[in-house]
N, C-alpha and C positions, 0 to 999 in steps of 0.2 A: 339524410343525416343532418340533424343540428350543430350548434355550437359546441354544443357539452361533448357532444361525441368525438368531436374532432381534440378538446381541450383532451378528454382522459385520453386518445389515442399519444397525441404529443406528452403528454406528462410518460406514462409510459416507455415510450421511445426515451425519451431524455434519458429514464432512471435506469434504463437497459444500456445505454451507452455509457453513461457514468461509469455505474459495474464493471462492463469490459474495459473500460480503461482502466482502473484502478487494478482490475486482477491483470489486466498485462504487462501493468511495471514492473522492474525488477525490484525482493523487496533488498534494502541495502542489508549485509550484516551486521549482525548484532554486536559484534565487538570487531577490532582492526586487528586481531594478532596474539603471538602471546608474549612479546618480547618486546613490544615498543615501548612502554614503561608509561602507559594510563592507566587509571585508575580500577578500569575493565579486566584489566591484564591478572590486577592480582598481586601479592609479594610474590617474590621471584623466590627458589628455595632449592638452593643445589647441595646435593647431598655426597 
């Protein structure tokens, strides 16, 4: 095997490990709540 062979195996490996890292973080949620009073939250509207 040559150079090249080994560079696309390692490029490879890298982009495969990237991936699994990224897809095994937790992703955060999208907003905190519905009462904490940002922005996210919305007017509050009690009937």
């Amino acid at each position: 095997m040559d150079w090249q062979t080994y560079t696309a195996a390692g490029i490879v490996t890298l982009t495969l490990v990237v991936f699994l890292v990224r897809l095994s973080r937790r992703k955060p949620k999208a907003g905190c709540g519905h009462s904490c009073g940002c922005e996210k939250s919305g007017p509050h509207r009690h009937s």
